[in-house]
C-alpha positions, 0 to 999 in steps of 0.5 A: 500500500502507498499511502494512509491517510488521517481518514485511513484510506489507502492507495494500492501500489497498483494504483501509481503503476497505472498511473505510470504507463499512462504517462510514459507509454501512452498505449493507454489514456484513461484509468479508472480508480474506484474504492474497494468494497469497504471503502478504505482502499483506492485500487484500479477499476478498469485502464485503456486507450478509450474515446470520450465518449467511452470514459464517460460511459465506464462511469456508474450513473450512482456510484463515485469514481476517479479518473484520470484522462489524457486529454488532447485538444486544440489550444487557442493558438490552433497547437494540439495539446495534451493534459491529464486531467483528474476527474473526481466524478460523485454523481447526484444519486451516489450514496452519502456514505460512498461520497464521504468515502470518496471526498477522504480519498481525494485528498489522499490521491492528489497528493500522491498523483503526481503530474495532474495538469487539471482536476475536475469535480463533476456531479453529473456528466455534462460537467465533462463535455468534451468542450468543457474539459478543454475550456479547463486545459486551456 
């Protein structure tokens, strides 16, 4: 495990070796962290090479999740970009208990994902239109 907190939340080691590919081999873009069962350690639900609309699909309409995403878009110069973007993702219909889980985890995983250009809380998916991430990047 790589990190407690106060709250007693842990970060699976896991957690950072995805985090690594994504940054270095860029034969993936999206990873997808979740809490364990009892809600007390941060492990990898899911990673791939995903299209936007595919990330915000793997996302559970009830249940809260991290994300972080390879963001690529065009600067107001017109130059391609890229940005990780951490997407701390708490939907409306999450139970309050899984919120609270989740908001204790947040602090834990910014401080330990290194690297992030932009952070993003979203509460329902339109927070995370294509344009409005990259309105974030910019």
């Amino acid at each position: 495990m790589s990190s407690l907190s106060s709250s007693g939340i842990t970060v699976d080691d896991s957690c950072l070796s995805a985090l690594q590919e994504l940054k270095s081999k860029r034969e993936i873009n999206t990873v997808v962290y979740r809490l364990n069962e009892s809600l007390a350690t941060v492990v990898v639900e899911s990673q791939g090479n995903l299209t936007h609309e595919e990330m915000l699909a793997a996302l559970p309409a009830d249940e809260p999740r991290f994300v972080v995403y390879d963001l690529h878009f065009a600067a107001s110069d017109g130059a391609r970009r890229s940005d990780l973007v951490m997407i701390f993702w708490i939907p409306d219909g999450a139970l309050p208990a899984h919120k609270l889980a989740y908001s204790s985890a947040d602090r834990v995983v910014q401080d330990l994902f290194d690297g992030i250009q932009v952070t993003v809380r979203a509460t329902n998916l339109s927070h995370l239109a294509y344009n409005e991430l990259a309105s974030q990047a910019v």
